[in-house]
N, C-alpha and C positions, 0 to 999 in steps of 0.2 A: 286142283289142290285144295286141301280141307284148310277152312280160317276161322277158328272159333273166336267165342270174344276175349279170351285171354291169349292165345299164344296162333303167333302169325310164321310161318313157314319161309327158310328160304334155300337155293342150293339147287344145282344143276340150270342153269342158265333163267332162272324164274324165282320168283319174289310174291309173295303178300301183297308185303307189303313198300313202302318208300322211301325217298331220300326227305320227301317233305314229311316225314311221318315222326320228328324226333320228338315231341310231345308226347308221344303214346307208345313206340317204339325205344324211346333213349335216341343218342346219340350214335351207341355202337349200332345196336338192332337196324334203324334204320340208312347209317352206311352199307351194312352187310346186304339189306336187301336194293339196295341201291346197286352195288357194285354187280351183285347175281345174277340183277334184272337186265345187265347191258355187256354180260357174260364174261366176266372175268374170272381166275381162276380160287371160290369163292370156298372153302369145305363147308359142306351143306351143316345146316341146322336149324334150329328155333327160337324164339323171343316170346318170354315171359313179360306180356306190357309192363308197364307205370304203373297201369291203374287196377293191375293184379296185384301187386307190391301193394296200394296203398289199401287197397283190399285183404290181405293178410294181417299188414301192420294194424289198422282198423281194427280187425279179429283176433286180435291178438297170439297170432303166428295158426290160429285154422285157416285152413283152404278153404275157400267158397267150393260149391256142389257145381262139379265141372270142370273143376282148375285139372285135378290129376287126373283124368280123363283127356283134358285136352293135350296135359304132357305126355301121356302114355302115345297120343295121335304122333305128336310130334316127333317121338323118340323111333314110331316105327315110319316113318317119313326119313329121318337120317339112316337108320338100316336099311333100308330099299336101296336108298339114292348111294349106301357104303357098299350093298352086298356082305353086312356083317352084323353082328347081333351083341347087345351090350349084357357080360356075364356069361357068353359062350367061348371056353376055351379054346374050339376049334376055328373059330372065327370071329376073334374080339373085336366089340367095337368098343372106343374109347371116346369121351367125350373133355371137353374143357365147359367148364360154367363159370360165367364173367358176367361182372356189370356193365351198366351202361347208362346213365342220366343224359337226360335232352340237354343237357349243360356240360361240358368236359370240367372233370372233376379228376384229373389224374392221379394214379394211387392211392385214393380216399375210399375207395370201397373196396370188397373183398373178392378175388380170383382164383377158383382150385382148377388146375391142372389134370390130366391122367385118370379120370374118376371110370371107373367099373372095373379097375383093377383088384382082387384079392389072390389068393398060391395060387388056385388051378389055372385062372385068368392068366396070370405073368407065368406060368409055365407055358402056357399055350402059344401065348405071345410072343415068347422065347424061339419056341419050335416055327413059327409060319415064318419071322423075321428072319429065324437061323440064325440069332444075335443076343445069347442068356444077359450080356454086361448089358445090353439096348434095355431090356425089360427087368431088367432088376434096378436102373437107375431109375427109368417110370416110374417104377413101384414106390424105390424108396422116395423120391419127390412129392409123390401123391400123401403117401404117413402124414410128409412134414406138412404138405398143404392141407390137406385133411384137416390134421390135427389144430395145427393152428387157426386156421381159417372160422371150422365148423365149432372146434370145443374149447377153443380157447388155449390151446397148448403152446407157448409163445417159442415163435420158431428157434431161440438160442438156445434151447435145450436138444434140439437137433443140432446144429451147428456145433456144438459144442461137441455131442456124440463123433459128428463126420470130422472133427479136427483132433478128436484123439485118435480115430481108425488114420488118418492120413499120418500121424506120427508112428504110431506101432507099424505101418507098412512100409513108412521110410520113400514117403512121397510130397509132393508139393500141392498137386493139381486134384481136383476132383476129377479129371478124365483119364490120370494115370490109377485110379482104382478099378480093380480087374474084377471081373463075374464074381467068385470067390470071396474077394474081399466087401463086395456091394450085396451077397447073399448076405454076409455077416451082419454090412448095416442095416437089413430089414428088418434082421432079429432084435437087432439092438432100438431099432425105430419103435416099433412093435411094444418092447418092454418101454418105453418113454411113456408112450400113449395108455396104456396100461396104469402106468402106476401114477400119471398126470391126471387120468378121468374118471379109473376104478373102474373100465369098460374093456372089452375085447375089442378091437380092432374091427370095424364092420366087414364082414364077408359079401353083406347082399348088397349088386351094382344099383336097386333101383332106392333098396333105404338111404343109399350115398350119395344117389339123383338127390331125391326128396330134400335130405336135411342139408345138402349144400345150397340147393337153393332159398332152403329157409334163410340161410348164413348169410348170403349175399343180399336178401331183403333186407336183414338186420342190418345188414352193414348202413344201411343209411342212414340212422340213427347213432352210427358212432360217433366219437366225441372228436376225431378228425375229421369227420365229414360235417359236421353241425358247424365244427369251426370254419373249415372252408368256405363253407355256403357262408358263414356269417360277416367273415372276412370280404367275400368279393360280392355282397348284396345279392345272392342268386335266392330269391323266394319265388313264392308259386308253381312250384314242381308236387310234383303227385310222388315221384317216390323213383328209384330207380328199374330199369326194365333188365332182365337178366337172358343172358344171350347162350343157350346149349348149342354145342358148335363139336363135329366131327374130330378129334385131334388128326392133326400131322405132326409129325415127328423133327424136328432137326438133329435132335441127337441120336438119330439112328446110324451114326457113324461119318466117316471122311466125304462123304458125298453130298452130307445133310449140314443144315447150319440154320442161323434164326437173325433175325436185324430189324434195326426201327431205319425208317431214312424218312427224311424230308426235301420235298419236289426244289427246296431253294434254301441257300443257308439260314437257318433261322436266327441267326444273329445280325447278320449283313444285308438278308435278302438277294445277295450275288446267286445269279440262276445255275445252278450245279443239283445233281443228287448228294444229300451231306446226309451223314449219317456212320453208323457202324455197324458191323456184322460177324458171328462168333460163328465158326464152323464146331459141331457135333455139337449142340446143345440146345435147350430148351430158352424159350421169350424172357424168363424171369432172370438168365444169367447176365443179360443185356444189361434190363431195365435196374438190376439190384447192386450191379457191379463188381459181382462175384468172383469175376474174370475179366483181364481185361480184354475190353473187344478190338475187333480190328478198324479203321477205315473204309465204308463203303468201297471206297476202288480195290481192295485188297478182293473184294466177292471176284473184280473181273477177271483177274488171274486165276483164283480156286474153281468158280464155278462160269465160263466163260457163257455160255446159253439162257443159266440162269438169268445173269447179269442183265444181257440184254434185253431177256423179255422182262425184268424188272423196269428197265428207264423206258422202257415203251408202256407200259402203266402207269409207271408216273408220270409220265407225257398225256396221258389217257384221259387219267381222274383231276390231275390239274387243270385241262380245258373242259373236262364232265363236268368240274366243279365251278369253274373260276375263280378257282384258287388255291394258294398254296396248300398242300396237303401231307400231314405225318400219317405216317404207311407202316405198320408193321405185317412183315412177312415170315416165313417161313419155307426154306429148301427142304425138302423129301427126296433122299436118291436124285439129285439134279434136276428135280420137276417146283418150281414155284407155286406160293399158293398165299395168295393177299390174306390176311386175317383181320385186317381193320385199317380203316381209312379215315382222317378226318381234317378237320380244319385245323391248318398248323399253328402252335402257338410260336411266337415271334417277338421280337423286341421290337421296340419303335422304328428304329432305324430301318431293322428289316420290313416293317410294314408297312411306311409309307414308298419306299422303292421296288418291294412287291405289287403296291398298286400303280405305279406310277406305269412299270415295264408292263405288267398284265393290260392295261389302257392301250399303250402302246404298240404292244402287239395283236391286239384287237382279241382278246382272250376276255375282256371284262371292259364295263361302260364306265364312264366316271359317274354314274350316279349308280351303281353297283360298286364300283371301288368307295365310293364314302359312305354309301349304306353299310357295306359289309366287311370289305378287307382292312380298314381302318377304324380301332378303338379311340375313343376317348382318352382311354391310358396311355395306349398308344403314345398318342401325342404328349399327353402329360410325361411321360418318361423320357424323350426328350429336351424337356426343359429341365431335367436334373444336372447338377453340375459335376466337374471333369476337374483330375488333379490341376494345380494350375501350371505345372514346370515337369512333365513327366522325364526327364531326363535328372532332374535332381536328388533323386535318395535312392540312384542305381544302388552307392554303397548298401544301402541299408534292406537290399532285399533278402528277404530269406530263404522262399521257395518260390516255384515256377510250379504251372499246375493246366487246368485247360481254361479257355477264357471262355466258360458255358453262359456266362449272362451279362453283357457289357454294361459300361460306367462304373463311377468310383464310388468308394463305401472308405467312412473312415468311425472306427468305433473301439469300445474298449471288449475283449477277448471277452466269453464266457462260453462252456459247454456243455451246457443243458440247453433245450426248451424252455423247460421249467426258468431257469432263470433268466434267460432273455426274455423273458413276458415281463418276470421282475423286474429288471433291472428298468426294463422299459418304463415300466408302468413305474417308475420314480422319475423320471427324467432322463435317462443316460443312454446315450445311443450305443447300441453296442454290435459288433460281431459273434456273428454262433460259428463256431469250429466243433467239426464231426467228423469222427471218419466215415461216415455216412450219414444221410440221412434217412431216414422213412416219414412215412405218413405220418407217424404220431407225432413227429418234429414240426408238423406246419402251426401250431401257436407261437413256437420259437422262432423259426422261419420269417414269419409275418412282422414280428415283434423289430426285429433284427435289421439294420441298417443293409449289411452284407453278409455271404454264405461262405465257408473255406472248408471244405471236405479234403478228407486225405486220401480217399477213393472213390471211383463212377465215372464214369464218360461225358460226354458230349449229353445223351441222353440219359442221364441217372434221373434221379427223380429230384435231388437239386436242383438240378440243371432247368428242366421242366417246369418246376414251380417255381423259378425263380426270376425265368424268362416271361413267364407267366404274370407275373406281379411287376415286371421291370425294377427287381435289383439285382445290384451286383453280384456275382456268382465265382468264386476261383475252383475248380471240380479236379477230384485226384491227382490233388498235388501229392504225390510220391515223397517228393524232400523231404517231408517233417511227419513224425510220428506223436500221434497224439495219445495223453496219458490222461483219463480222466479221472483214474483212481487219484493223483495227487494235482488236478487242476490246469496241467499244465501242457503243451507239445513244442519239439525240438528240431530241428536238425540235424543235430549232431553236433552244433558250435554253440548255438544259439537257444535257449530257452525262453518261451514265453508263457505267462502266465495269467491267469483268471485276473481281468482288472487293467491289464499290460496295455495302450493303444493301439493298434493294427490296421493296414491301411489297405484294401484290396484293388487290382486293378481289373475291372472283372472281363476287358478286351482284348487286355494282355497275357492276362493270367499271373501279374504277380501277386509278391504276398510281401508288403512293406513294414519295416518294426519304424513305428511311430505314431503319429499325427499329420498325416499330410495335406496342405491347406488345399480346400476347391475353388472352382471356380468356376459363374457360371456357364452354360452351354453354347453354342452356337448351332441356329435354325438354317436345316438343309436344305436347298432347292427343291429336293423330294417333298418335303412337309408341306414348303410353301405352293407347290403345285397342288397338290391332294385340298389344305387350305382353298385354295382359288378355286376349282371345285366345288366346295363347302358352299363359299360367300355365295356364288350363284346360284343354290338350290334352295337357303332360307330364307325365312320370313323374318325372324327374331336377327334386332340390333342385336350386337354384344360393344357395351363400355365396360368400362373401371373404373374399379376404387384408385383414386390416390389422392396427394397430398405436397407432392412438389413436381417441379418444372421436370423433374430426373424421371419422376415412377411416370410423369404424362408421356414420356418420349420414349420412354423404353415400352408402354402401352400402346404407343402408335404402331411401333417398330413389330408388336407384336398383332397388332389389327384389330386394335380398340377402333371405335367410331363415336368416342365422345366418351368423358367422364360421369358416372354415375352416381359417383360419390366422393364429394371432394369435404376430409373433417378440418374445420378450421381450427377447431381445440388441438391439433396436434402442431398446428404454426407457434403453439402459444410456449410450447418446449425449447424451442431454437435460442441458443444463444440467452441471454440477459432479457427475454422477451416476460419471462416468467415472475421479476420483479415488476414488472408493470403492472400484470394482472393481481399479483397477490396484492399488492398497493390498491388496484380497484376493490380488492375486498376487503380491505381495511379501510377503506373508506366511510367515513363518518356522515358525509351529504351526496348531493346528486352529481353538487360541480366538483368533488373532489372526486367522483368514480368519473365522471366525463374528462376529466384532467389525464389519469391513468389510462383513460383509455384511448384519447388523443395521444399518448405516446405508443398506441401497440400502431394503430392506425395508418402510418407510413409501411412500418412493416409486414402488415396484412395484404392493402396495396399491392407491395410488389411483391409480394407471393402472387397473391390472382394474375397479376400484370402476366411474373411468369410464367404463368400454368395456360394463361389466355394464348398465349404467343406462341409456345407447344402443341396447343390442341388447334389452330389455324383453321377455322371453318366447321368447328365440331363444338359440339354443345358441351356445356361444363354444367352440373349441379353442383353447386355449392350449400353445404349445410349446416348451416348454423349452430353455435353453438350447444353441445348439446350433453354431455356430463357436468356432476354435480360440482359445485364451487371448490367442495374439500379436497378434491382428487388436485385441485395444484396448490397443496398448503402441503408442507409438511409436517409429520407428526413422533421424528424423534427430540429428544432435550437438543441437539445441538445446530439439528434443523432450525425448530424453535429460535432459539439463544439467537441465531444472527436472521433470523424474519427479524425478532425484534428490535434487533441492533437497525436495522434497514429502513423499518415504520418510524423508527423514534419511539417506541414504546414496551412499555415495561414487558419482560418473559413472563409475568404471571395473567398481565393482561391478555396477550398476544396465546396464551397457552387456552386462557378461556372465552375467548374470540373461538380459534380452532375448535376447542371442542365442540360449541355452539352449534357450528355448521353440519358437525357429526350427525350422518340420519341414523334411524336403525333398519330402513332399510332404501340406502340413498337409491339403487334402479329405480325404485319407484316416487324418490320424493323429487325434491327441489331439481329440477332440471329440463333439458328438454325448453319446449316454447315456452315453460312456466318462469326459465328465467329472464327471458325475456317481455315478458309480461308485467313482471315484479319489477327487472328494470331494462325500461325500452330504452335507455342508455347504452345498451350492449348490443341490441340488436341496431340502433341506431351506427355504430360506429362501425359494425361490420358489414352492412347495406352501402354505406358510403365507401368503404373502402373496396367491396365489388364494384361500385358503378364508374366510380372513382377511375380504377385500373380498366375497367370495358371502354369506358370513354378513349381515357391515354392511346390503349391501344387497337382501340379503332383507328384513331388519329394516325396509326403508323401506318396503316393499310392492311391490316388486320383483322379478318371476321372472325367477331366474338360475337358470342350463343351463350348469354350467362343466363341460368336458371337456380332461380334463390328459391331453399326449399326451406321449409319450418319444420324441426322435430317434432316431435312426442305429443301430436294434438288428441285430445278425445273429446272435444267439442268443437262445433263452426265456432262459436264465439271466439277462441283462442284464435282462430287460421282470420279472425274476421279482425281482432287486435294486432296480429304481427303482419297479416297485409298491409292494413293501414300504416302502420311503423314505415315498412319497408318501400310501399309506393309514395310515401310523403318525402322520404331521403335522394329518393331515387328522381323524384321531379326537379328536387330542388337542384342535385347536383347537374344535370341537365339543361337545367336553368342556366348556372354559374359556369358551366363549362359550353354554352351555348348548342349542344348536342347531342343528340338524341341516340339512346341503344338499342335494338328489339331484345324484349326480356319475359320469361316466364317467373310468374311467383306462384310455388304449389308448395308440397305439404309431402312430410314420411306417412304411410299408414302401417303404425308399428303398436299400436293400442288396439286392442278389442273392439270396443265405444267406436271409433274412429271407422272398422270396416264394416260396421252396421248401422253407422249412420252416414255414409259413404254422400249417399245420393244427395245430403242436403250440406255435406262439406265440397262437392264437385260446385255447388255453387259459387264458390270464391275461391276453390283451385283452380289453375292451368292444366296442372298435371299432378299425377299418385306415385310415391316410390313408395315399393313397401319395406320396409327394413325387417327382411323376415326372423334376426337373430334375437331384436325383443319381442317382434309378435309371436315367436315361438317361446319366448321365457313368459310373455303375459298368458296365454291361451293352456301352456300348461298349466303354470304355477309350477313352473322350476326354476330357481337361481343357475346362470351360467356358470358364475363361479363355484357353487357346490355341485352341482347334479355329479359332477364325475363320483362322489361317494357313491351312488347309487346306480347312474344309468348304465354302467356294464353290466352291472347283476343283473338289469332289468334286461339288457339285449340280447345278454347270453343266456337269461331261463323262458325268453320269449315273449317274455310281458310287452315288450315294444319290437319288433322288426327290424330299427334300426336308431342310432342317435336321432331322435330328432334335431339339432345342430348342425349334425352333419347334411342328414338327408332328409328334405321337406317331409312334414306330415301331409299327407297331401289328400287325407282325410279330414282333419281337423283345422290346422290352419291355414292347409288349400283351399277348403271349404269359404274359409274368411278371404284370401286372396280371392275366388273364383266373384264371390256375394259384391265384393266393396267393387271389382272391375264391371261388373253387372250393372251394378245400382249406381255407381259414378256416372257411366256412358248412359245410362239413362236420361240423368241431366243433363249431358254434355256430350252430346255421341263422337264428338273430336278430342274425349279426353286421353292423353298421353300417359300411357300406364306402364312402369317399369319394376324391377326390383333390384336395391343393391345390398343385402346378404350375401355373405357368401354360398349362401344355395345358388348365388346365381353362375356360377363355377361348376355345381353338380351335374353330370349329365342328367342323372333322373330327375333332378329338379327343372333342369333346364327344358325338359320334356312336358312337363306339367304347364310349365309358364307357357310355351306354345301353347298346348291345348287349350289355357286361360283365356287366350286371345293378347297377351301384354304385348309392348311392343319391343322392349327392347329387357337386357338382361345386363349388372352390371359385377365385377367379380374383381379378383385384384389382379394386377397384372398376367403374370405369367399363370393365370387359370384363361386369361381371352381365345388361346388359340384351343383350349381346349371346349369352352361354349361355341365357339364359333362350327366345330364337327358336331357337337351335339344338338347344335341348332338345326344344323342339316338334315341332321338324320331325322329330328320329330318331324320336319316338313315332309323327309319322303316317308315315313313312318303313314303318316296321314294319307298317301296317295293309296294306300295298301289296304288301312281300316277298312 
């Protein structure tokens, strides 16, 4: 077989190319010649690489010297392997051109159907089928794909066309239009296209090759595929690979049909063929919801042979693959023929019980189920929460619908895109309501708490990307008719409107009018299996962030291995605790702030006490004080008015005290070690009140692991002042309580200064945490509070990749994590190096930090089970490098 360096062959039981080949093949290209290779029933064709695509787009849509040469090889590779010739009437061949990203990007890029069709063509085709209504619905299909796809002709101007012809014949169905009345819509397809692009209709099959694949290059640059990609962090792609593939037919009448299925429910994981299938029609009436489809089992009655050798393929490429797999096929006259295979997308639930059973029955390893059948998201989805009383607002449902994407969604109605990005991007969680969706809806989509279509399957493309993301999902619900011309959709009893609350159940499939409270989730046996797995293959701890006895226990429960970040400024909130502190700052000398802070002192105490007794044998960071004083003053008149009724001291006074403390730009001023520096009174009384509560409950039988960490240093001298503080508190209470605690005293590395001068502050640390949310705001120079003005514009026109907030720079201020852990252990090669950011929650972050060598990762609670998978996979990730 010929393999040039753009386009790789597959078809008649032989392949190129492979299944490992989805970098340079796509996704699609290289199932195709996967399945080809191991002889499945595959219609022969070809793959336009990646790196042709990105060689194009480069060129500004020229072809490199060779590319149409190598497609010409390839077109006469599928007429051999067809026995038919694309543009000959007497023996047409017909091709379909599809994308295909090494990334599944469902409906984001562009698919034409039926191409080398023009009259003499669909005449032809007419005569060899013996079927004029079979070849005039190709025809007309091909226009609308055509048009839309290649020129931009937006397909409701067809639609539009085929549902006046469906009125004037006094039909419901697109399959009750007869030869006759589907000649008429070519004509009328024809004038659309016509007076849409100022062009004729293209005649020549190979000009229709050419510019659909031009189409399908472009498509990767549209403005739903840009989002996609930007949405689920997929960078480093080269471009999409485009897949010219032989047509089969399923609407070639009663014996023909088309279906997606998937090897296991993709909602539940319960091992079944689930899916649906539409007899006489073509893939796109499935996937668009045109019609509605039937139930996979309904194929075993219509097509009983078919059937079978269907789930024997599925049984095939689920153990070819190990793993679950979306299949879509296609029936020809009772004869089966796979058109694409791939890794199914799934909701949590279904995914950790698809690994669980595939382990089980020896289909897949557990270190292949957490490398590959199990996401990160996965997991995180979850831990989303579930109505809390599902039996209580029976009243109040409205419609019933299909339950395409489990868990609950509660938000306020809107139906646009457009405005659920808005509404979003102010605050307001909302619901998008569509009677469908498409591609151009996934920034509303994403935006959107939950989805509520009023038509599409199981497999609509809702459905799909919804499952995809893990949210809630209610698909073709029938009951209610949506009106967007005046904002609103109904039932017929019940009206709801743009703004209205709505509650989805997306496993039930209802559709709730209100606000219905959540609650949180409960962790499967499945998770926790897949979990246990995990722990055993990484290297990287995973702790957490918290702050009371509640969030450490619910941390355990979720498989923290120690806190990583415990804020004491947030104990300072509780209750009445916050007149003590404002009293420290109104304090006039040293013994009136030490008086004030003798009263927080008991109550800090038993905070630690309880947070020690939770965490039972697990290290606790404790960190010091560390926001600026003003942040617990308040700054309205009536705030004011009773501080000062409280101090003893006049509102004018007490107004210009506050102001005083006002930085102009507090991140960077007065805070961090510096207040304690300025007064070792504060760090004095929180030192004692850790050692304090370690002592106590040690005494109980209790191993405590307390590690006292210093904020915001950018010099050893600072970490050389608050040491001193804190081991002179620490001896003496020791003293007084006649016993002794093992204890760590280290430092945040959240300053610049601080990871470049790493190696001579490892001198007087124990251990580094890095607090990557200000070493990302110093390293850029962006305020976390403002940047949202600007970093969308920045992520969405490419200037950045991605927040860095959200997701490590791992160029820039990786650079500084890799440097300060480098140059630390230099001095100290037992130094203990972690981070508590919430990067440390990020799978890709969490990837980086292995690579860094840290040792442990610390995140907030319900992100732990999620580090704890990702910790996994950068260790087997490593085994593969």
């Amino acid at each position: 077989m010929f393999m040039g360096s753009f386009v790789y062959h597959f078809g008649n039981g032989t392949a190129d190319g492979s299944g490992s080949m989805k970098p340079l093949l796509g996704g699609k290209g290289a199932g195709l010649a996967e399945m080809a290779s191991v002889g499945l029933p595959v219609p022969p064709g070809f793959t336009l690489t990646t790196e042709a695509c990105r060689t194009v787009l480069d060129q500004g849509g020229t072809w490199p010297d060779g590319l149409a040469e190598e497609v010409e090889g390839g077109l006469a590779h599928v007429e051999t392997a067809m026995g038919l010739t694309l543009g000959d009437p007497e023996r047409p061949l017909l091709v379909s051109v599809r994308s295909g990203a090494a990334v599944s990007m469902p409906g984001m890029m562009d698919t034409v159907l039926n191409l080398g069709l023009n009259d003499a063509v669909a005449e032809g085709l007419a005569r060899r089928m013996d079927n004029e209504r079979f070849a005039l619905d190709a025809y007309r299909r091909f226009i609308d794909m055509f048009g839309d796809v290649v020129m931009g002709v937006h397909h409701h101007h067809f639609e539009e066309a085929l549902a006046a012809l469906k009125a004037e014949q006094g039909v419901e169905n697109d399959v009750d239009l007869d030869a006759r009345a589907l000649r008429t819509l070519v004509a009328r397809y024809k004038a659309i296209y016509r007076r849409q692009t100022g062009f004729m209709f293209p005649e020549d099959p190979r000009e229709q090759l050419h510019r659909a694949i031009d189409a399908v290059f472009s498509s990767w640059d549209n403005e739903r595929a840009v989002k996609y990609r930007r949405f689920n962090q997929i960078t480093g792609l080269l471009g999409t690979g485009v897949n010219v593939q032989a047509m089969v037919f399923g609407n070639l009448g009663p014996t023909s049909g088309t279906g997606v299925c998937f090897t296991r429910n993709p909602s539940t994981g319960e091992q079944q063929l689930y899916g649906e299938f539409l007899p006489n029609a073509q893939g796109e009436d499935v996937v668009a919801g045109i019609r509605t489809p039937l139930p996979i089992a309904e194929m075993e009655r219509q097509f009983p042979a078919a059937y079978r050798r269907l789930v024997a393929t599925a049984d095939q490429l689920e153990r070819h693959y190990a793993n679950m797999q979306d299949i879509e096929f296609t029936v020809q006259d009772g004869q089966l023929f796979i058109l694409q295979t791939r890794n199914g997308k799934r909701t949590g639930a279904a995914a950790v019980k698809v690994a669980v059973d595939l382990v089980r029955d020896g289909v897949a390893t557990e270190e292949e189920a957490v490398r590959s059948l199990v996401e990160p998201r996965h997991i995180e989805t979850l831990l989303h929460p579930r109505f809390a009383d599902e039996g209580a607002y029976h009243e109040r449902i409205v419609g019933h619908g299909l339950p395409a994407s489990p868990g609950a969604a509660v938000g306020r109605v809107v139906f646009s895109a457009d405005e659920a990005e808005a509404w979003k991007a102010r605050g307001e969680d909302v619901i998008l309501v569509r009677i469908e969706t498409s591609p151009e809806d996934v920034g509303g989509m994403h935006a959107a708490e939950g989805i509520l279509t009023a038509r599409g399957g199981m497999t609509s493309h809702a459905a799909v990307v919804a499952r995809g993301w893990g949210k809630p999902c209610v698909a073709g619900c029938a009951d209610i008719v949506v009106d967007y011309a005046n904002g609103s959709f109904t039932n017929g009893a019940v009206t709801v409107r743009e703004g209205d609350w709505l509650s989805l159940n997306g496993s039930t499939g209802e559709v709730i009018l209100g606000e219905e409270p959540l609650v949180p989730p409960e962790i499967s046996g499945d998770m926790q299996t897949v979990l246990g797995w995990a722990d055993g293959l990484r290297r990287l701890k995973v702790r957490t962030n918290a702050d009371t006895p509640d969030d450490a226990a619910k941390a355990i429960e979720l498989g923290a291995e120690g806190i990583g970040l415990c804020r004491t400024e947030h104990m300072f909130f509780e209750g009445d605790r916050i007149w003590a502190i404002r009293r420290m700052i109104f304090a006039e000398t040293t013994a009136d702030r030490a008086a004030a802070l003798g009263d927080l002192l008991p109550h800090q105490r038993d905070d630690f006490a309880g947070i020690f007794r939770a965490m039972n044998g697990k290290p606790v960071t404790i960190r010091l004080l560390d926001p600026p004083l003003h942040e617990f003053l308040p700054h309205d008149d009536e705030g004011l008015e009773t501080l000062a009724e409280y101090v003893g001291q006049p509102v004018e006074t007490v107004r210009r005290r506050v102001t005083s403390l006002g930085e102009v730009n507090p991140m960077l001023g007065h805070r961090g070690c510096r207040l304690g520096v300025v007064y070792p009174e504060i760090t004095a009384m929180q030192a004692r009140a850790i050692f304090e509560a370690a002592v106590a409950v040690a005494e109980e039988g209790v191993d405590v692991l307390p590690e006292v960490m210093v904020p915001l240093i950018g010099t050893k001298a600072e970490l050389d002042d608050q040491r001193a503080a804190i081991a002179h508190v620490a001896g003496k209470v020791f003293e007084e309580q006649g016993r002794r605690v093992k204890h760590l005293i280290g430092t945040m590395i959240e300053v610049p200064r601080a990871a470049l001068r790493a190696g001579e502050i490892a001198e007087t640390a124990d251990f580094f945490s890095f607090g990557t949310n200000d070493l990302t705001q110093m390293t850029f120079g962006y305020s976390r509070d403002d940047a949202g003005t600007f970093l969308p514009h920045y992520v969405e026109h490419g200037v950045l990749a991605a927040d860095p907030f959200q997701a490590l720079d791992q160029e820039g201020v990786g650079e500084l994590v890799r440097m300060a852990t480098e140059r630390g252990r230099e001095t100290k090669p037992d130094l203990k190096v972690g981070i508590c950011g919430e990067h440390g929650g990020d799978p890709a972050s969490v990837h980086f930090f292995h690579r860094a060598g840290l040792d442990y990762v610390s995140c907030s609670p319900f992100r732990v089970p999620v580090a704890r998978l990702a910790a996994a996979q950068a260790a087997l990730q490593d085994r593969t490098d």
